[in-house]
C-alpha positions in Angstrom: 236.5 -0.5 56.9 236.9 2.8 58.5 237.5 6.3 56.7 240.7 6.9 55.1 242.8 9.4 57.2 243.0 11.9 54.4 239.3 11.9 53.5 237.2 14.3 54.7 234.1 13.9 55.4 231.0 15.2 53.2 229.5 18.2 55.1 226.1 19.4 53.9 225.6 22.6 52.6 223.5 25.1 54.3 219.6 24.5 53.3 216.0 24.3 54.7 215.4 20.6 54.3 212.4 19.7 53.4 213.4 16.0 53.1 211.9 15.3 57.0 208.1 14.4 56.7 204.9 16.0 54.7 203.2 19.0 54.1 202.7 20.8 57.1 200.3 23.5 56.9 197.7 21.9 55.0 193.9 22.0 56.2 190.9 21.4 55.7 190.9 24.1 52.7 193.9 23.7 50.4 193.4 26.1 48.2 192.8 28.9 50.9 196.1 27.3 52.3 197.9 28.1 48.8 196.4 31.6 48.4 197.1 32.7 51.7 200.9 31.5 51.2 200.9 33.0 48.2 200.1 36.7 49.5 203.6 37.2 50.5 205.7 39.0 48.3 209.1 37.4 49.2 207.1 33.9 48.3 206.1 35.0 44.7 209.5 36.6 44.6 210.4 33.0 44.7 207.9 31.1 42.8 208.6 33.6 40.1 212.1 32.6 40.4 211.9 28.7 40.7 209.3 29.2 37.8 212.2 29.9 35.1 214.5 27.1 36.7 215.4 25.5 39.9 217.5 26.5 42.5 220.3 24.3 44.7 222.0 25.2 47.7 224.3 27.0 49.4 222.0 30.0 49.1 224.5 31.5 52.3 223.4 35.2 50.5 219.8 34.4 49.6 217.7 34.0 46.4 216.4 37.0 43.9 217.5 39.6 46.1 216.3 38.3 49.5 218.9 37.6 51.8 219.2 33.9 53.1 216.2 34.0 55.8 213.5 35.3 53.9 214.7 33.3 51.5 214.5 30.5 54.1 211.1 31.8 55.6 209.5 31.6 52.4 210.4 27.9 50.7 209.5 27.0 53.9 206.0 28.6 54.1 205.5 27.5 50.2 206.8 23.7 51.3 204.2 23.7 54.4 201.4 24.1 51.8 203.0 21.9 49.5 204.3 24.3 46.2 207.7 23.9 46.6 209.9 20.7 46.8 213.4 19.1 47.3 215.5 16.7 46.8 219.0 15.9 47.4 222.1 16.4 45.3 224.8 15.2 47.6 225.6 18.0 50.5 223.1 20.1 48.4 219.4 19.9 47.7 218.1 21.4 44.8 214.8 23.1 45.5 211.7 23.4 42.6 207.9 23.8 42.4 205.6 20.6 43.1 204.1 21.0 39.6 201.0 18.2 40.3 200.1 21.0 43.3 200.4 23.5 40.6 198.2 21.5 38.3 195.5 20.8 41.3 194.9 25.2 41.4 195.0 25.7 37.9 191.8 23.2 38.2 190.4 24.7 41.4 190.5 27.9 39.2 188.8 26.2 35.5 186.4 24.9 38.1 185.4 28.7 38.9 184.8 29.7 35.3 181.5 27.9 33.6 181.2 28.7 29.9 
């Protein structure tokens, strides 16, 4: 059966989807991967943010003061090395931290420290 004339269809919301394959910037060094992702300010100013509680889209004027492409720029450069994740919610995805990759550097980092 075909769409009701009065229904409209179900537009997604503006987003970086991340739903289209794996990790993208990963090498042969993870953890170098990670760090080097991580010095960016605008991508701690959103790990810091996801960190308290996740965050959906529209995000048409940004995230914690960045305006919507460095907001953009930055889940994506966090996504390539696998820190942030998505999934959908409808139109909207709803986008959080990967916390096994989280757990993987809080080892790498133990791993330094012998007592």
């Amino acid at each position: 059966m075909g769409r009701m004339a009065d229904e409209k269809p179900v537009k997604a919301s503006k987003h970086v989807c991340l739903c289209k394959g794996p990790m993208t910037m990963i090498s042969y060094d993870p953890e170098l991967d990670i760090i080097r992702a991580m010095d960016d300010m605008n991508c701690m100013k959103l790990l810091r943010g996801l960190s308290k509680e996740p965050a959906g889209s529209p995000f048409t004027d940004g995230l914690y003061g960045m305006d919507y492409k460095t907001t953009a720029d930055a889940i994506r450069r966090l996504s390539g090395v696998g820190l942030v994740c998505s999934k959908r919610d409808g139109p909207d995805h709803i986008y959080f931290i990967n916390p096994a990759r989280v757990s993987e550097m809080v080892d790498f980092f133990k791993g330094l420290v012998h007592e």
